[in-house]
N, C-alpha and C positions, 0 to 999 in steps of 0.2 A: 730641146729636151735634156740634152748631154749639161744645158747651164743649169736646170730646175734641178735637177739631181744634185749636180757640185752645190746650191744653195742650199737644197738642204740637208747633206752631209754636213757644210761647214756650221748649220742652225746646231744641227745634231751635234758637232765635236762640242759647240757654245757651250749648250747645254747639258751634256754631259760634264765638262770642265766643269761650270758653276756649282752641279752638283755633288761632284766630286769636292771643291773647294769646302764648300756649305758641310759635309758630311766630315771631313780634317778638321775643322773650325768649332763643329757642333761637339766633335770627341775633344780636343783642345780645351775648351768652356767644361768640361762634366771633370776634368783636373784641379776645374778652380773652384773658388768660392761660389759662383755663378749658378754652381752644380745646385744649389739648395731652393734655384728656384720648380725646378722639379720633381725635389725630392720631400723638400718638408713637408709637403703635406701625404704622400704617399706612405711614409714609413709608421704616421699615427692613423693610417685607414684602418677603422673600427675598434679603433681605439678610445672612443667617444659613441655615448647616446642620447637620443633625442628624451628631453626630460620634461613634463608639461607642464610643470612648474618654476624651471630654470632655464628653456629651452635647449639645455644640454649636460652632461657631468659624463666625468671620467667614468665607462664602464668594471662595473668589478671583477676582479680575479683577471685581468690579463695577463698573460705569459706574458715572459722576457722578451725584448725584441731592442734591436739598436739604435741609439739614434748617435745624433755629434750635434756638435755648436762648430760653427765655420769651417768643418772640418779638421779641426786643431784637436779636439777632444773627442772620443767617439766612449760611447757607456749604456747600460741595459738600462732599459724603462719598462716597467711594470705595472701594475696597482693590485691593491688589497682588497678584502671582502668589503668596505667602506667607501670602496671608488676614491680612492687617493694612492700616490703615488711615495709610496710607504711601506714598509716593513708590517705584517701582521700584527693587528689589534689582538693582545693575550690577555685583555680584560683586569688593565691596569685600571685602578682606582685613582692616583693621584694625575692627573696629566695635565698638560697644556696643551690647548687646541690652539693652533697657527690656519689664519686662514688667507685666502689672498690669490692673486692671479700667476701670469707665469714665472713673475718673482720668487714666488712661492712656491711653485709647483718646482723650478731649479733648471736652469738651463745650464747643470753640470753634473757628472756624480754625483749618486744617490750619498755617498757617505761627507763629500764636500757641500754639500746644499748647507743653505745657513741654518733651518731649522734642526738639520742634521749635527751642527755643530752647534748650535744652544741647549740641543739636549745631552751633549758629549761635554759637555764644560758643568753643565749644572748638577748631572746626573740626573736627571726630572723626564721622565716620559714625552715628548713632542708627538702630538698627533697630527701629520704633516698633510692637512686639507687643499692644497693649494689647486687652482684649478687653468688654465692656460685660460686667457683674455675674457676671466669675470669683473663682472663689478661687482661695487656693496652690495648690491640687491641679494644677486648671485652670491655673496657668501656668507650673506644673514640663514639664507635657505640653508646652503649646503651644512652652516653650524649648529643648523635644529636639528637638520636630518642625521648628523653626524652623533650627536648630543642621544638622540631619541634611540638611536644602533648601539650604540657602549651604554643604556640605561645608566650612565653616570655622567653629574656634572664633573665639568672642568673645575682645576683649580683657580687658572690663567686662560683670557684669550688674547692671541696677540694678532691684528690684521695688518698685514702687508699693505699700503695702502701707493697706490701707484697711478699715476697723473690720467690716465685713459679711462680708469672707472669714470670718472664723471659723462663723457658720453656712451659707456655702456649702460650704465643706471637710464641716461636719458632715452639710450634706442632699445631699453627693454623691450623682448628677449632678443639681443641682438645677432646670434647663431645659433643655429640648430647644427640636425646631422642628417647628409642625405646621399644617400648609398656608401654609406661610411666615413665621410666624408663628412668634416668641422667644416661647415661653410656661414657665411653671411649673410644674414635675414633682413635683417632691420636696419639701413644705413644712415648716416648723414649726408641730406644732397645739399642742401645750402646754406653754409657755415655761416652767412650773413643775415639769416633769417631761423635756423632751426631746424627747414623743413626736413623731415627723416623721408625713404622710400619703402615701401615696402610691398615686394609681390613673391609667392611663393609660385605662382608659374613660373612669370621668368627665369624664377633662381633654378626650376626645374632643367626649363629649356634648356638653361646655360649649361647643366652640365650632360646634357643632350635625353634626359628622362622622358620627355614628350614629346619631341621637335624630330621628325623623322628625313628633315632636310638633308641631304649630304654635306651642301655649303657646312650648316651650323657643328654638322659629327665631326667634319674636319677640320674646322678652326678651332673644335674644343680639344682636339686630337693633338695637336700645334702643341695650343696653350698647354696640355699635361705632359707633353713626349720631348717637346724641344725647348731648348734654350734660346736660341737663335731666335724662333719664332716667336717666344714671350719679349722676349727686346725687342720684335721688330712690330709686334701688336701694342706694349706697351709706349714707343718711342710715337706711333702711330698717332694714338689716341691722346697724348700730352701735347702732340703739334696741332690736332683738332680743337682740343681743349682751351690753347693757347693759355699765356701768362694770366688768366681770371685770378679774381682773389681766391675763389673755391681752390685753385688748384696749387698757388704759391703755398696755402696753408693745410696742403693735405695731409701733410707729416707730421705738421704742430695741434698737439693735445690742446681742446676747448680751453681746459681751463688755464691756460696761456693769454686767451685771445677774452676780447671785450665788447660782445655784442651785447644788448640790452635781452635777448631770449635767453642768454648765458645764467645770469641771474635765478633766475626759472630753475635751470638744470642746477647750480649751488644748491639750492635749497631742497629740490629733491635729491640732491645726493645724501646732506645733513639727514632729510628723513631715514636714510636709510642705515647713517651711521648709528642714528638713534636706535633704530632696532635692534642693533648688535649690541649697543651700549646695554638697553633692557633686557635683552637678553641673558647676556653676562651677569645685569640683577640678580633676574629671576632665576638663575643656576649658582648664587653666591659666588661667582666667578667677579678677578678683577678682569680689567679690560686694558689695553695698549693699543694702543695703532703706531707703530712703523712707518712714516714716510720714507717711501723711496724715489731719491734723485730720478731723472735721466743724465745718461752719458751727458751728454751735451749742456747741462747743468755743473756736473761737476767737473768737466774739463770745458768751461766756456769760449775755450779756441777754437773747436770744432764744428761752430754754427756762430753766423753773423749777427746776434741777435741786436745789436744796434741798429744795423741796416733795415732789419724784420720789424723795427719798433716794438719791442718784446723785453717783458720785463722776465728776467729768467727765473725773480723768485714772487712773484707776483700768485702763483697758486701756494705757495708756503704761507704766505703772509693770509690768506684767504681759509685756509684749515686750519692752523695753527690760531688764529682769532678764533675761531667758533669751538676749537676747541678749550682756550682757554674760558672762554662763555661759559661751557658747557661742566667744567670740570675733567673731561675725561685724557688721560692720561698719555700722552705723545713724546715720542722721540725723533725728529729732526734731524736725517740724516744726510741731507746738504753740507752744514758747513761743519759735520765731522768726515766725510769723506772728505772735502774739500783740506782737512789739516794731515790727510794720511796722501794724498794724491801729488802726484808729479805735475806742476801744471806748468812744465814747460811747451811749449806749439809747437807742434807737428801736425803732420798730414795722418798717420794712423795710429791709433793706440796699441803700446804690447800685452796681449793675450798674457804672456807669463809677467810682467813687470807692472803693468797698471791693475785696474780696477774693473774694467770691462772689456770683452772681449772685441775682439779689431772690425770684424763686421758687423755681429749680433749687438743686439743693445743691450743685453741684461749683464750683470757680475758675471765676470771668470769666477776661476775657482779662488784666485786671491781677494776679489770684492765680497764673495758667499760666506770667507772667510772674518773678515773687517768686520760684517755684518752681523755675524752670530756673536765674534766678541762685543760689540759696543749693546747687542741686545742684550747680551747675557751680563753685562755689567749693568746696565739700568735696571733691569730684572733685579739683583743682588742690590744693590742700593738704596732701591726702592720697595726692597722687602713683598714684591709681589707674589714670591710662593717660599713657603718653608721648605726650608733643604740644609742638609748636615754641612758640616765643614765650610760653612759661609769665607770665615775670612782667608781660609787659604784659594779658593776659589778666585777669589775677589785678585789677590796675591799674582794669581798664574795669569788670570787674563790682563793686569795691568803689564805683566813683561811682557806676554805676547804682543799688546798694541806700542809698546816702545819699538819693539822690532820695525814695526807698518811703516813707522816715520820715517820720510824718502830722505836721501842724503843730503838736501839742501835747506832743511825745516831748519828753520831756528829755535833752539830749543829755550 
């Protein structure tokens, strides 16, 4: 009896230790970067609504609330009567509508965001539509709906145009909102074939809405409270998964990769650019598209893409053809980040000294910065809106972008 007891005191010391350690480990982890696996999505609850035409858009008039990027930068997010993440519409007549996904929408200060700084350099109204992880589809809609609220056209529309719309255009409507919560509707399960998923049960269960199990309340409990437990569900499910090609290629945007259903998704994405282009017509609006890099595009040390068999501009060459087809009007911002960027290798990028921030993928506030000048000089050059003081304008952004150039550019 006397050894059944000593066993299981010493189960109990085990067990306590482990969850003491686990409990040091899990506060340790909410210090770092780590922290954002459960918080990012906490801090935008109901901050987002389900939309039956978009399956989602930024709720209007939300108060201030905080967010940050890696922790490095923390800033108030908001939105306007317009459900954008913007300064109050006061029924300007001249403006530029900017539309686009979380490039757009600015993963920094409201005032460093780039559309923030194209309308700071032009003096021109930016109406800053940008939406977190839309496609084309998504913001042909959002710029009728925006259009049809200010009863005025635009004079300019400029679209952010960023390598992941092509599989949101393809899994239209690819997230909804479900108990406040931006979540994933519509998925890609097999990159080798096209096939998307889609059940709005499960997506219920999962986040325990019908599923009265205990098991399911608590592994979803994990998944939203701990760190620990999302690395150790996640580390799980990638060993299960094992090296599949679905899995090697879960990071890399379609339009990288070269299956024959891929083609398919191209051209419905073209449709869709087309409609913003007619759009644009039909409001005597000109039109632009923005391509924006990824990281790993413009710092190509950062990913092996030889190993990957990946061509890194292999989607540039792919939009940038159809656009010149088409006529409408692009800026390339690959190989001019590529002439302001440090591309010496390293293991992480500096948040203050580079172009994007060290964990997040979007622009710091020095990339939002690059960005607004090189648009707002194509803008000016290309005579895309009337605005006073053109050539001193023109003047001030060409010294700003001398500054960009890293100290080892050959001039």
């Amino acid at each position: 009896m006397n050894s059944i007891k000593k066993n299981i005191l010493n189960a109990s010391l085990v067990l306590v230790s482990i969850i003491v350690v686990i409990s040091i480990l899990e506060m340790i982890l909410r210090f770092t970067h780590y922290d954002i696996l459960i918080t990012q999505y906490e801090e935008f609850r109901n901050y987002y609504v389900a939309d039956r035409n978009k399956g989602y858009d930024i709720k209007p008039n939300v108060g201030k609330f905080q967010s940050n990027v890696d922790e490095e930068v923390y800033f108030p997010v908001w939105s306007n009567a317009l459900g954008c993440f913007d300064e109050p519409y006061k029924g300007e007549r001249d403006y530029i509508l900017l539309l686009g996904d979380s490039f757009v929408f600015g993963h920094a200060p409201f005032t460093d965001k780039w559309g923030s700084q194209v309308e700071k350099l032009l003096g021109y109204r930016v109406l800053k539509g940008g939406v977190d992880s839309y496609g084309t589809k998504q913001e042909f809609l959002k710029g009728k709906e925006i259009i049809k609220m200010t009863k005025t056209s635009p004079r300019l529309i400029i679209v952010g145009y960023f390598w992941p719309s092509l599989e949101r255009d393809y899994c239209f409507p690819n997230q909804t909102v479900i108990d406040g919560y931006l979540v994933y509707q519509n998925e890609l399960k097999d990159v080798k074939t096209g096939e998307t998923v889609f059940s709005r049960k499960k997506l219920e269960e999962k986040f325990g809405l019908l599923s009265s199990s205990p098991l399911i309340k608590i592994k979803n409990f994990i998944k939203r409270e701990s760190i620990i437990g999302k690395l150790i569900i996640s580390a799980v499910k990638d060993k299960i998964m094992g090296p599949s090609e679905n899995n090697i290629y879960k990071n890399v945007p379609i339009s990288f990769l070269d299956f024959p259903w891929i083609e398919n998704a191209w051209e419905n994405n073209f449709k869709n650019i087309k409609s913003i282009q007619s759009l644009a017509e039909q409001n005597g609006a000109q039109l632009l598209i923005v391509i924006i890099p990824t990281k790993e595009q413009v710092y190509p040390f950062l990913f092996d893409w030889k190993s990957a068999g990946l061509d890194r501009e292999r989607p540039n060459k792919k939009l940038t053809t159809f656009f010149n087809r088409t006529g409408i009007k692009y800026i390339d911002l690959l190989p001019l980040f590529e002439k302001y960027a440090d591309q010496r290798p390293r293991k992480f990028l500096s948040p203050s000294k580079d172009l994007y921030w060290r964990y997040d993928g979007h622009w710091n506030i020095k990339g939002n910065d690059l960005a607004g000048l090189l648009v707002a000089k194509y803008i000016l050059e290309h005579n895309l809106i009337s605005t006073t003081s053109t050539d001193e304008k023109a003047i001030l952004i060409n010294q700003k972008l001398q500054e960009y150039l890293p100290a080892n550019h050959s001039q």
